[in-house]
Each structure stands twice: as C-alpha cells, then as structure tokens.
C-alpha positions in Angstrom: 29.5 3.0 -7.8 28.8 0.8 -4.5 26.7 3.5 -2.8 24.6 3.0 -6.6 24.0 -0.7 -6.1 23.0 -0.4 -2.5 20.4 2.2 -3.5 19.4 -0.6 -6.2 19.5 -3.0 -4.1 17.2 -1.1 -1.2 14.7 -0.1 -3.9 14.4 -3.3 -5.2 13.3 -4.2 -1.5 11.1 -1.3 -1.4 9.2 -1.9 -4.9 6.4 -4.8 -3.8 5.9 -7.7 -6.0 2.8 -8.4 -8.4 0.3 -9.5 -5.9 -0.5 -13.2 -7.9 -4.4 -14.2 -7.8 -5.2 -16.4 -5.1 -8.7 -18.4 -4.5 -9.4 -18.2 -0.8 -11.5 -20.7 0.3 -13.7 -20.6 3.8 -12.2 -22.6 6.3 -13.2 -25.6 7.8 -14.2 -26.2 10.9 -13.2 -30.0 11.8 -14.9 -31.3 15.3 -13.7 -34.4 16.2 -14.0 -33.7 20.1 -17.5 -35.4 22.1 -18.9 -31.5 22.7 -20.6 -30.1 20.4 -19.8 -26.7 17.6 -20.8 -23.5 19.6 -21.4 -20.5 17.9 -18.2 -18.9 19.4 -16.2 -21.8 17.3 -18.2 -20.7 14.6 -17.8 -17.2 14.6 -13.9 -18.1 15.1 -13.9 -19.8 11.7 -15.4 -16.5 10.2 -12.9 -14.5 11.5 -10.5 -16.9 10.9 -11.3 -16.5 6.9 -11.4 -12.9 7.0 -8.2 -12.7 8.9 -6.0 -14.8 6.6 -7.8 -13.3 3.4 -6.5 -10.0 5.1 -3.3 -10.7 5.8 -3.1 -12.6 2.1 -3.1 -9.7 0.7 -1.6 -7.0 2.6 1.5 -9.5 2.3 1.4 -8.1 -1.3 2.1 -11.3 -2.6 -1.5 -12.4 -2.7 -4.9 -11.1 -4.0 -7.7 -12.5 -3.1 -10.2 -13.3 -5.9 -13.9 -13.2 -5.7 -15.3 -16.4 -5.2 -19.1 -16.2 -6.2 -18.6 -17.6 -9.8 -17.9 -20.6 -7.8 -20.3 -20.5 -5.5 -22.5 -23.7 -6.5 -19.7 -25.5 -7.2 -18.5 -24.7 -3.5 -21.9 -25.7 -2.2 -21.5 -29.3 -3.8 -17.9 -29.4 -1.4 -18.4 -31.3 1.7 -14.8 -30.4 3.2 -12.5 -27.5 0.7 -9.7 -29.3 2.4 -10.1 -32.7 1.4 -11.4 -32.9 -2.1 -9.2 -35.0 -4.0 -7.8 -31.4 -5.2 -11.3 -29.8 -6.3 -9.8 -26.4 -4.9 -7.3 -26.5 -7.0 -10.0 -27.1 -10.4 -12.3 -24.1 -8.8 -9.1 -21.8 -7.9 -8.1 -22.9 -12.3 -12.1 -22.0 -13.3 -11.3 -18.3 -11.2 -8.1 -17.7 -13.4 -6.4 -17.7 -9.8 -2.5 -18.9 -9.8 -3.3 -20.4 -6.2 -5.6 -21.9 -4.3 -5.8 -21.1 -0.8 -7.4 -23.8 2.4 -7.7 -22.8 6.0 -9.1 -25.8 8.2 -9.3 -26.4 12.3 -9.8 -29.4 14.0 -11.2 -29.4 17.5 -9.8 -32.2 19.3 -11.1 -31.3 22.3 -11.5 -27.9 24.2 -8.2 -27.9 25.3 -6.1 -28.9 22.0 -7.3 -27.7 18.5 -5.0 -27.1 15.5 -5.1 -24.6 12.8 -3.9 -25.5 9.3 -2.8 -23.5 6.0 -2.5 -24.9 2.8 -1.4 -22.9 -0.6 -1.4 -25.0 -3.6 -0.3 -23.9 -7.1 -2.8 -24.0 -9.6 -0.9 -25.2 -12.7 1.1 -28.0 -10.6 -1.4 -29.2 -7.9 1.4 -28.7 -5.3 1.5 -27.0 -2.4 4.0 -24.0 -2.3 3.5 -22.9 1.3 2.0 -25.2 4.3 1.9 -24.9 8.3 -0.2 -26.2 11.3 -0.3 -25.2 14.7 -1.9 -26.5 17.6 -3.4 -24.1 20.2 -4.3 -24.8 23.9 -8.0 -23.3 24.4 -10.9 -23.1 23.0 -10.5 -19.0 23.0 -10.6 -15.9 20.8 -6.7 -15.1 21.7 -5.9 -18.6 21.2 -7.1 -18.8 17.9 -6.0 -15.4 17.4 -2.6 -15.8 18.5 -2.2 -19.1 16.6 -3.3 -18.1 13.3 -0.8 -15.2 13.7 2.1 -17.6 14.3 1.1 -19.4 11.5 1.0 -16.7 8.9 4.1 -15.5 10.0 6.7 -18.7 10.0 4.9 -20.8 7.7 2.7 -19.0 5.2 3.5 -15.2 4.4 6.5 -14.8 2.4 9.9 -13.3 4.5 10.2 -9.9 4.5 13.7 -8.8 3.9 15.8 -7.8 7.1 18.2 -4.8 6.0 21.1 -4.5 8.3 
C-alpha cells in the first residue's frame, strides 16, 4: 500500500499543471543614468521580453497570450509598469488570469536593476515579485540577472524528490 501512494505521490509531481493565461507585457527600459539608451540596451530589453516570455511558459505554469488585440491600447501606455494598474484592465480585456511586467532601470553603467511583477487579474495583486540589481552594463549581466530572478523570485518551485 505505501509503495502505491509514493507512485501517486511521484505522478502527481510528474503530471504538469494547467498552464494559466498570462498577459506578457514588453518591458521597460527605465534610464535614469546622465548617458544616453544605446542600441545594445535596447536590444537587451528585447531579449529580455523574449526570455521571460520563454521561460513563462516552459515553467508550465504560464502561457503567454497574444497581445495584438491590445495593441492600441498598449500604444496609449507611456510606462506598462506604472499605470495605475492599466495591465491588469488589458491582461482582464485578453481573458488572461495574469498580467505579467518586466522593467529595468539604468542607474548608471555600472548598477542597473531588473524587476518582475505578476499581478492577478481578478484581485489586482501581485502573486509573484523580485528585483535584482546587476553590475554592468553587459549581455551576461543582464543575462545572468534575469536568470536569478526567474528562478528565486518568479517561476514557481519545482519539487525536489529525495
């Protein structure tokens, strides 16, 4: 009978969960430093959207819904981020259950942070949050910091069988 509940219990590990709709919004690029955006901090933020919309839904808990019914909407939105919870209203009008935001602010070339923000669409609250701050301005920088992010603040724990 116990060797029948472990298997249960494993399966039930192994079986992923509904992947919930989730409105991914482009990130932000915030530049408070004195030097101007390059285009590598630009390109950055692109990959920085593709890369968390990726890793959204291979998590299986997330599935990233198209955003084009949105789109003029999103072109009236100065900062996704900061909207007085307008990403949660566009994320509602897309049928999603959450509302993803992804922003960086540049504080200079040497500090920059990345932030995360997953909001629940029928309470307005955020269910997961993070930021990080990186040193450099650099692809593995960014890279390595949106990693740490989606790992200990954002994706949801994967089980650890012993």
């Amino acid at each position: 009978m116990r060797v029948l509940v472990c298997l249960l219990a494993l399966a039930a590990f192994a079986i992923p969960a509904h992947a919930a709709p989730a409105a991914v919004f482009p990130a932000v690029f915030i530049n408070s430093s004195p030097q101007p955006t390059s285009p590598e901090e630009t390109e950055r933020v692109k990959r920085m959207d593709a890369a968390l919309a990726k890793a959204l839904a291979e998590s299986g808990a997330f599935q990233p819904v198209d955003l084009a019914p949105v789109a003029a909407d999103l072109a009236g939105v100065r900062d996704i981020h900061d909207c007085n919870g307008c990403e949660v209203d566009l994320a509602k009008k897309l049928g999603a259950r959450y509302a993803v935001v992804a922003w960086t602010q540049k504080v200079s070339s040497l500090i920059l942070n990345l932030n995360v923000r997953i909001a629940d669409v029928e309470t307005g609250q955020a269910v997961k949050a993070g930021s990080v701050d990186i040193r450099g301005d650099t692809d593995e920088a960014w890279r390595r910091g949106l990693a740490y992010l989606l790992k200990e603040y954002v994706l949801p724990a994967k089980p650890q069988l012993r």
